[in-house]
C-alpha positions as CSV (number, residue, x, y, z in Angstrom):
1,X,-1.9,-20.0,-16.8
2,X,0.3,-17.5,-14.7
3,X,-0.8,-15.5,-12.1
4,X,-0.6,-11.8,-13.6
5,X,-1.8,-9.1,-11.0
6,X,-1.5,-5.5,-11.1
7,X,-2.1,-3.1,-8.7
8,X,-3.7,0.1,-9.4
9,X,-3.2,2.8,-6.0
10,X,-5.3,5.7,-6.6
11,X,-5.2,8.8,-3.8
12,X,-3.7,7.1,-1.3
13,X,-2.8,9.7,1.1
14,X,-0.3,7.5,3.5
15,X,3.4,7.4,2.2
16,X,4.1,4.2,4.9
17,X,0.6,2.6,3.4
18,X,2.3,3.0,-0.7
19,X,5.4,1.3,1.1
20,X,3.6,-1.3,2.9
21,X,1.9,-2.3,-0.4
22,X,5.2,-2.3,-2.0
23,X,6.7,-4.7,0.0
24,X,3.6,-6.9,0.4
25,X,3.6,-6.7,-4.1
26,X,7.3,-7.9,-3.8
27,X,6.5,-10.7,-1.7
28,X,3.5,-11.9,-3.8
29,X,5.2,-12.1,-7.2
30,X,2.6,-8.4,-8.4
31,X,3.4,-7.4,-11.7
32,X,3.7,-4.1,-11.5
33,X,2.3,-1.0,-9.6
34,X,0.4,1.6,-10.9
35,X,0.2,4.7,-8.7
36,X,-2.2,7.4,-9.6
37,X,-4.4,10.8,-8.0
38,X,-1.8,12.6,-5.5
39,X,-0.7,8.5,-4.3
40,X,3.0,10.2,-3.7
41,X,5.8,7.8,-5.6
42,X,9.0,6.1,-4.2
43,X,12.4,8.1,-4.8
44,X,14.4,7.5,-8.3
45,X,17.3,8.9,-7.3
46,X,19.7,8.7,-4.2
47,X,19.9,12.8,-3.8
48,X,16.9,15.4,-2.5
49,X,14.7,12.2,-1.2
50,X,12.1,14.4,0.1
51,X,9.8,13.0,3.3
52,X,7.0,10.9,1.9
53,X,10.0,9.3,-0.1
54,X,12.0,8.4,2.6
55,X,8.6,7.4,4.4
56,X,7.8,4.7,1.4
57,X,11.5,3.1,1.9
58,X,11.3,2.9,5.0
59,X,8.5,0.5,5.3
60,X,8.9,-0.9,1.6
61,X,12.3,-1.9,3.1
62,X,14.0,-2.1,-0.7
63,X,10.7,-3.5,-2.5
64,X,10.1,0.1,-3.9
65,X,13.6,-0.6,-6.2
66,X,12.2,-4.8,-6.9
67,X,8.6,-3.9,-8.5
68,X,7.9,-2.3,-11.6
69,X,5.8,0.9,-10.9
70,X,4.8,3.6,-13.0
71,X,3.0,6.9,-12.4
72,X,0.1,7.8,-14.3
73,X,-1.6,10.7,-15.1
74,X,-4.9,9.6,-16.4
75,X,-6.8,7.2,-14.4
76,X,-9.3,6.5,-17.6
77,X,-6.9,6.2,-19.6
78,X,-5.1,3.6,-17.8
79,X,-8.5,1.6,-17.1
80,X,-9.0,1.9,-20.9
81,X,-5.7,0.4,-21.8
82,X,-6.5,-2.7,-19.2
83,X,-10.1,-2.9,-20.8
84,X,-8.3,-3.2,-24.4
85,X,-6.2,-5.6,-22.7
86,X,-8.3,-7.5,-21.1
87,X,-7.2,-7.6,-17.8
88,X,-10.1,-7.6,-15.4
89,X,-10.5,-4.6,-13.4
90,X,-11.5,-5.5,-9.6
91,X,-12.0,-3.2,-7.0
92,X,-11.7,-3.9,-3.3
93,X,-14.5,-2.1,-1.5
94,X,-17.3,-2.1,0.8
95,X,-20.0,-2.0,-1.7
96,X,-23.7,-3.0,-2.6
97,X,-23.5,-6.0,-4.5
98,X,-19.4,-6.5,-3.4
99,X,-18.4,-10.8,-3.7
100,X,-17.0,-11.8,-0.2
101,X,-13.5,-12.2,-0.9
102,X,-13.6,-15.9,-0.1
103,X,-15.9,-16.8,-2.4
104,X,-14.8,-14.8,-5.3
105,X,-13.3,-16.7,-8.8
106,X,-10.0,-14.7,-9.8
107,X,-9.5,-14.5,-13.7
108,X,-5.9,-13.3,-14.8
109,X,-4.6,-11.2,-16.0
110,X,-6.2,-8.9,-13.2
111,X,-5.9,-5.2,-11.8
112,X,-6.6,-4.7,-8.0
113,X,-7.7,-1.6,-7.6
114,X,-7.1,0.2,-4.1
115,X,-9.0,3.5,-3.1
116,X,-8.4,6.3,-0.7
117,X,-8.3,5.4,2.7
118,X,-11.1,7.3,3.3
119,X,-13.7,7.9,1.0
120,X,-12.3,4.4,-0.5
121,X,-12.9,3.6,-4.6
122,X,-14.9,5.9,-6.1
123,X,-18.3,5.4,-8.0
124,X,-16.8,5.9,-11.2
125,X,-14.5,3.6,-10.6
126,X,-17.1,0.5,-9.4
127,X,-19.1,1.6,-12.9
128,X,-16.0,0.5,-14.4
129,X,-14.7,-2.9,-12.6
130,X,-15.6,-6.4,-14.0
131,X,-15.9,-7.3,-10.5
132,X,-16.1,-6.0,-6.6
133,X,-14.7,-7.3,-3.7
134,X,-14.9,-7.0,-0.4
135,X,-13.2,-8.6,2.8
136,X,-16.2,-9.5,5.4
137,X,-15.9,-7.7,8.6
138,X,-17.0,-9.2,11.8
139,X,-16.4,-6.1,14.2
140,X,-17.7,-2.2,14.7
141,X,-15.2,-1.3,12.3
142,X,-16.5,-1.1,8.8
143,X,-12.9,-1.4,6.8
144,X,-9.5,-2.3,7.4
145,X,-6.4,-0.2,7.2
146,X,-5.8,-0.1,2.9
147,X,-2.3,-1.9,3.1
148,X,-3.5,-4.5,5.7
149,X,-6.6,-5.1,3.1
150,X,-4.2,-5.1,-0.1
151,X,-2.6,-7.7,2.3
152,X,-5.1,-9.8,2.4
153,X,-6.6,-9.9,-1.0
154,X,-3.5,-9.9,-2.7
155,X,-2.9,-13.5,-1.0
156,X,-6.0,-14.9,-1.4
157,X,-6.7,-14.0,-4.9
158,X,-3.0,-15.7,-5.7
159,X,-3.8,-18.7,-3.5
């Protein structure tokens, strides 16, 4: 069975983190991208690139032209379609009740949803997932930077 994995990127506020994902996405084999909230999106054309674009190519380094993205408008909506779909909807957060990353059994296809660097995936959004994940952390720090965490999950749910 192949390996289909989405990516869903919902308010992430960093333009370099969106590009980072990008190129890690191009290097796994993702699917495609979804990039929702006020997640800014790479440039579609060559002329008035304004700053977060430029910020996106410059760490996707090209991935941002080799992955399928699209921009939605309704979060729901897109969850819905998945659901209908049935691609699993997993979200990867520091939760109650999260599966350590290790020991977690993918099931494709698969949407990896990615919060806000900040506040992270919302409730409504956990409610919703087949599954939650979470990479263990070992130091004072209670989450990784959300490109470096896509990163890592992306490769170990593909492994």
């Amino acid at each position: 069975m192949k390996k289909e994995l989405f990516l869903i990127l919902h308010d992430i506020r960093s333009a370099y983190n969106v590009g980072a994902i990008f190129r890690t996405a191009d290097g796994a084999g993702v699917k495609k991208i979804f990039l929702s909230g006020y997640t800014c999106t790479p440039s579609q054309s060559k002329l008035n690139v304004n700053k977060a674009e430029k910020m996106i190519a410059k760490t996707a380094l090209g991935a941002e032209k080799s992955v399928a993205w699209e921009k939605v408008d309704s979060l729901g909506d897109l969850v819905g379609d998945f659901k209908k779909d049935d691609v699993r909807i997993v979200s990867l957060e520091e939760a109650k009740g999260a599966i350590d990353l290790k020991k977690f059994e993918a099931e494709f296809p698969m949407a990896l949803f990615l919060g806000n660097e900040i506040r992270g995936v919302s409730e409504e959004v956990l409610r919703q997932s087949d599954s939650i994940i979470s990479i263990p952390m070992r130091g004072k720090k209670e989450s990784l930077n959300v490109s470096v965490a896509a990163g890592i999950a992306i490769y170990e749910i593909l492994k």
